[in-house]
C-alpha positions in Angstrom: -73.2 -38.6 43.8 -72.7 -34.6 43.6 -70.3 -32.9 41.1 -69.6 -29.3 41.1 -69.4 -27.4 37.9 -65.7 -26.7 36.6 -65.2 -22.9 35.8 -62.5 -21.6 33.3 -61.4 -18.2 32.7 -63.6 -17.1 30.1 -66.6 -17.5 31.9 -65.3 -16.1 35.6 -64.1 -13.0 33.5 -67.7 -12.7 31.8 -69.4 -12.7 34.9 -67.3 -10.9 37.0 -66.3 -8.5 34.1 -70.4 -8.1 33.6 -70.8 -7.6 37.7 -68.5 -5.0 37.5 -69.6 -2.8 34.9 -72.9 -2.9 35.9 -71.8 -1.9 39.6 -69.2 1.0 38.3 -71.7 2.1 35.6 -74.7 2.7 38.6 -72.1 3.9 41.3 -70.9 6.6 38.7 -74.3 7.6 37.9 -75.5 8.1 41.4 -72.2 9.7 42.6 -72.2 12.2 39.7 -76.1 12.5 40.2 -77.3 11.4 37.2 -79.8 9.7 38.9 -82.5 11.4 40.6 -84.5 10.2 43.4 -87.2 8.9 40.6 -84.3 6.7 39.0 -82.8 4.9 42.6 -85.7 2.1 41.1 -82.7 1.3 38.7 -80.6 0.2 42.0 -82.6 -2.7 43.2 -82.5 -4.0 39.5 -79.0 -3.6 39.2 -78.5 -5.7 42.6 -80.8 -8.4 41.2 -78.8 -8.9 38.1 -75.5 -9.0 40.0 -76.8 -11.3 42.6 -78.6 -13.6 39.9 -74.9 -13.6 37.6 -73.3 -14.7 40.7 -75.7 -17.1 41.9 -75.7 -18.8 38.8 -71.5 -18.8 38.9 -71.4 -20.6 42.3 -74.9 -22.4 42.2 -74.3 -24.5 39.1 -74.4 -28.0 40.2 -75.1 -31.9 39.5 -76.5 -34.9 41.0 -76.3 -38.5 40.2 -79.0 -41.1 41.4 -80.1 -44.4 40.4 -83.2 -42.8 38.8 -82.2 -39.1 37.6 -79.9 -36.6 36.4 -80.7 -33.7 38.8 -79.0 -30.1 37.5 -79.2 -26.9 39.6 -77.3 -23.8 37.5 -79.1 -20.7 39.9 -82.3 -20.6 40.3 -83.1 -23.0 37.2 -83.0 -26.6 38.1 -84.4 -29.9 36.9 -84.2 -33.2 36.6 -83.7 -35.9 33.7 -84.5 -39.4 34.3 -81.8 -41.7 33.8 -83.9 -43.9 31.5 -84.5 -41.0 28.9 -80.7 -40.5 28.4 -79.5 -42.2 25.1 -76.0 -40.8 24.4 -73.2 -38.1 25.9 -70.6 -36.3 23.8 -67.7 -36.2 25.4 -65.4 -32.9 25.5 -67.7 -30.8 23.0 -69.6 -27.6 23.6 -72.5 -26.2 22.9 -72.7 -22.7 22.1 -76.7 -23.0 21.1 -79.5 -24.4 23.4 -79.9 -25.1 27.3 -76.3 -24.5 29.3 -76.5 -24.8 32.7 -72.9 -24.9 32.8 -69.6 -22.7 33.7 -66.9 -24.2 31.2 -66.4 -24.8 27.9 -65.1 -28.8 26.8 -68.0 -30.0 28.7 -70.5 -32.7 28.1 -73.9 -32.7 26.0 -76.5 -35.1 27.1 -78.7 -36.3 24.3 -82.0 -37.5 25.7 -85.7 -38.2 24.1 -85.5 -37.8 20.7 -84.2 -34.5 19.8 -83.5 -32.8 23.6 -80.1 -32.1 24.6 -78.6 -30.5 27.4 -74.7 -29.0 28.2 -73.2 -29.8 31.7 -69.6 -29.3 32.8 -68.9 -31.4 35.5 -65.3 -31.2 37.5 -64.2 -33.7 35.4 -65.8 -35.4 32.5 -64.1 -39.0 33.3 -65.7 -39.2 36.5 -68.9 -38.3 35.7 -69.1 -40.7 32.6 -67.9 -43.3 35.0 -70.4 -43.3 37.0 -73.9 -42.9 34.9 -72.4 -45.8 33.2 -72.0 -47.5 36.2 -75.7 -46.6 36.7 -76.9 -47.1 33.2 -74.3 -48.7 31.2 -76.3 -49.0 27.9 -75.6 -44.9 27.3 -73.4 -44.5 24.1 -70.1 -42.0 24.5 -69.1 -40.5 21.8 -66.5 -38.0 20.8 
């Protein structure tokens, strides 16, 4: 089963706020021509950035199977196996560590020993629901 991540305001204005300046901040430069023809390298770069910001804003995604926990936020993706996952805290976020996520009041997935992970599925409740349905030993907490 696929979920999409959920998105709230702070984070679309971060990344479209950061987009922006970065865009106004080069387009004043080369329209005032501050940058010579030795600094257009800074353009491609720029365009990178933007493109990776945003590709990470509408490429964040999940994916349930009977095996694994697969997690796509941009270009960094992976996979946890279902079997490694001992506990989810439910409606917490976590401002430290690995986020592939686009919300806040999402989910942290406790697995190994010590690993965690943040997601923010569309909804918490549905995701619960069903890695439960597939491995109903996890523990939920609050």
């Amino acid at each position: 089963m696929k979920f999409s991540s959920r998105k709230d305001l702070l984070f679309t204005l971060a990344i479209f706020g950061t987009n922006i300046f970065i865009l106004a901040v080069t387009g004043y430069g080369i329209s005032k021509g501050n940058i010579t023809t030795h600094g257009y390298w800074v353009v491609p770069l720029v365009l990178v950035v933007v493109i990776a910001l945003f590709w990470m804003f509408f490429g964040t995604k999940y994916e349930l199977s009977s095996e694994r926990l697969f997690y796509q936020c941009g270009p960094i993706k992976g996979t946890i196996a279902l079997e490694r996952i001992r506990e989810i805290v439910k409606g917490r976020t976590l401002w430290v560590g690995f986020r592939p996520a686009t919300s806040r009041k999402g989910l942290i997935i406790k697995f190994d020993k010590f690993n965690e992970i943040y997601i923010s599925p569309q909804t918490n409740e549905a995701f619960i629901a069903k890695i439960l349905e597939l491995k109903p030993d996890i523990i939920i907490s609050e």
